[in-house]
N, C-alpha and C positions, 0 to 999 in steps of 0.2 A: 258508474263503477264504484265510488264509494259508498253511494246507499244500501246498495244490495248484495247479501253476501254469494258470488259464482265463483265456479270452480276456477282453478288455474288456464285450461284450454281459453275457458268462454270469456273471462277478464283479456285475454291475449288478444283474441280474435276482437273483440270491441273494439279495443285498445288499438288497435291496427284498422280497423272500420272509421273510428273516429278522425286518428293521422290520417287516413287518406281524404275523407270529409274536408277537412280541414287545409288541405293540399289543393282538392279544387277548387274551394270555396278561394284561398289565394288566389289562385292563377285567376279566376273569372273577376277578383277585384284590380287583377294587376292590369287584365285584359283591359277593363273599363280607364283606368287610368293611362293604361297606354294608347289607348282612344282619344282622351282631353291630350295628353301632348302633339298627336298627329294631327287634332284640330286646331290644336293651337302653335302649330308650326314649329315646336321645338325640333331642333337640329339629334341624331342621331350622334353618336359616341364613334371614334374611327380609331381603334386600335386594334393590331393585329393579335390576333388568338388562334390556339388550334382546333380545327374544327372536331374533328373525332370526341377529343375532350368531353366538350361540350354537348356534344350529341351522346357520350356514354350518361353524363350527367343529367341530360333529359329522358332518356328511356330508366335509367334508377326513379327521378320523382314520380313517371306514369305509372311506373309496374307496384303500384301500391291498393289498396282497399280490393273493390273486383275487380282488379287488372294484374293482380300479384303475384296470380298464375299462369298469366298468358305470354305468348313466344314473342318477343323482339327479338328479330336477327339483323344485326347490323354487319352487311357486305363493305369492309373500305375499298379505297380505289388501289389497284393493283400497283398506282405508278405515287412513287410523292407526291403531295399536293402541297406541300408548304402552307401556308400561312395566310387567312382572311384579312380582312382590315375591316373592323365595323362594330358594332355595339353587338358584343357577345349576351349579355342578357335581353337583349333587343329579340336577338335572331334567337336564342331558347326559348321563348315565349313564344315567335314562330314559329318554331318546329315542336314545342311542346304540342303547340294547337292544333298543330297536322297528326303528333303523334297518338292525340287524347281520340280526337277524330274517326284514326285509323282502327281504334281498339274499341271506340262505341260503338260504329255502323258496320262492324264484320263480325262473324259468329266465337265464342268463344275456341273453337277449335282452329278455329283459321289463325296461325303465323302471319305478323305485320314485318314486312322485309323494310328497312332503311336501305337504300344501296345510294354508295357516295362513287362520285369519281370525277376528274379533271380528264378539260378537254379545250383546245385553243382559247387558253386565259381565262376558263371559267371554271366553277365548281359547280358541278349538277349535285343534289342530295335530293332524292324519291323516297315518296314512302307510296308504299304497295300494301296495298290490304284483300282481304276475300269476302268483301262484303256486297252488300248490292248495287253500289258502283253510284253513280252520280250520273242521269240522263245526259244525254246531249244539248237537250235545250235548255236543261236546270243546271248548266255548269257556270254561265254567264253570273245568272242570280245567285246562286251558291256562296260568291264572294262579295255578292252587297251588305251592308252593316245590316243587320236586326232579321234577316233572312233565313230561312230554316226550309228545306225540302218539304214538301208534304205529303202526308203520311208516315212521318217517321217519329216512334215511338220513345224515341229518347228524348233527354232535356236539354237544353242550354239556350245559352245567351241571344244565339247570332251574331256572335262577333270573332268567331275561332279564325272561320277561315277572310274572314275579311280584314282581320288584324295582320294575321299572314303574310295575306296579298300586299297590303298599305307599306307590312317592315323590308318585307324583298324589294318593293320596289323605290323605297328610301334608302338602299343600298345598291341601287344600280343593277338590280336583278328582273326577274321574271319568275313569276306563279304561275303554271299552266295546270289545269285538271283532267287526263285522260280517264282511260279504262287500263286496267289489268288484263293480264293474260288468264286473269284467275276469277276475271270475271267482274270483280269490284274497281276499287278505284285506285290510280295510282299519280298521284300529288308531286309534280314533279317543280324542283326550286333550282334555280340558277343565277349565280355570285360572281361578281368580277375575283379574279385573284391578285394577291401584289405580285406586280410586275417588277 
């Protein structure tokens, strides 16, 4: 950006290409590090947060570089949910990785639905997407560390959805991967709530 002299649009748009660069490039270092603590048995943070919060603030850091354009609709739950208890940067990082996820393996015109809601003591939060869904028999391995579907033409680590799985269930939850009504896949996570 400094070497060469571009118009205002084109300086902007870099500019906004690079932040987002620079966005994933964190999350996939934090991914890794948050890997060495689960191997290395460190304990999980338990303090209550709100979840929405937290979830508006993870779909702001996705909807950045090619994803700046695309539909987050976040459904809250109809009824109060009150208040988690857990390492809120824990579970952003989880649900960042479901959300990064949900926006690289479904078409850009496909809307990724968040929908939260409570139900005897727990917090369900899905993410729904329209993409090509995740087989049946590849749902198992999907959530092994260093794992990636095959044939599919995007990058990363293999560690999104495994990280995920590892932080739900260090908080007493549950990862399950279905299908969408829409065809693709829908990532469904479930949280004790304080009692």
């Amino acid at each position: 950006l400094q070497k060469h002299q571009r118009d205002k649009a084109t300086q902007t748009e870099l500019f906004h290409d690079a932040a987002a660069g620079l966005r994933r490039l964190e999350q996939r270092v934090e991914n890794i590090l948050q890997n060495n603590r689960i191997v290395s048995g460190q304990a999980m943070r338990k303090e209550p947060f709100d979840i929405e919060s937290v979830l508006q603030q993870v779909i702001e850091m996705q909807q950045t570089g090619p994803y700046r354009d695309r539909e987050v609709r976040l459904i809250p739950s109809n009824e109060a949910i009150g208040l988690l208890e857990g390492d809120a940067d824990a579970l952003a990082l989880a649900w960042g990785n479901l959300l990064e996820n949900a926006l690289k393996y479904s078409p850009e015109h496909e809307e990724v639905v968040i929908e939260i809601r409570a139900g005897k003591g727990h917090l369900f939060c899905d993410f729904d997407d329209g993409g090509p869904g995740i087989p049946r028999t590849k749902r198992a391995l999907a959530i092994q560390k260093f794992e990636r579907i095959e044939h599919s033409e995007t990058t990363g680590t293999g560690l999104g959805l495994y990280l995920a799985d590892q932080i739900i269930r260090m908080h007493d939850g549950r990862l399950t991967i279905g299908a969408s009504q829409r065809g693709g896949s829908r990532i469904a996570t479930q949280l004790p709530l304080i009692s």
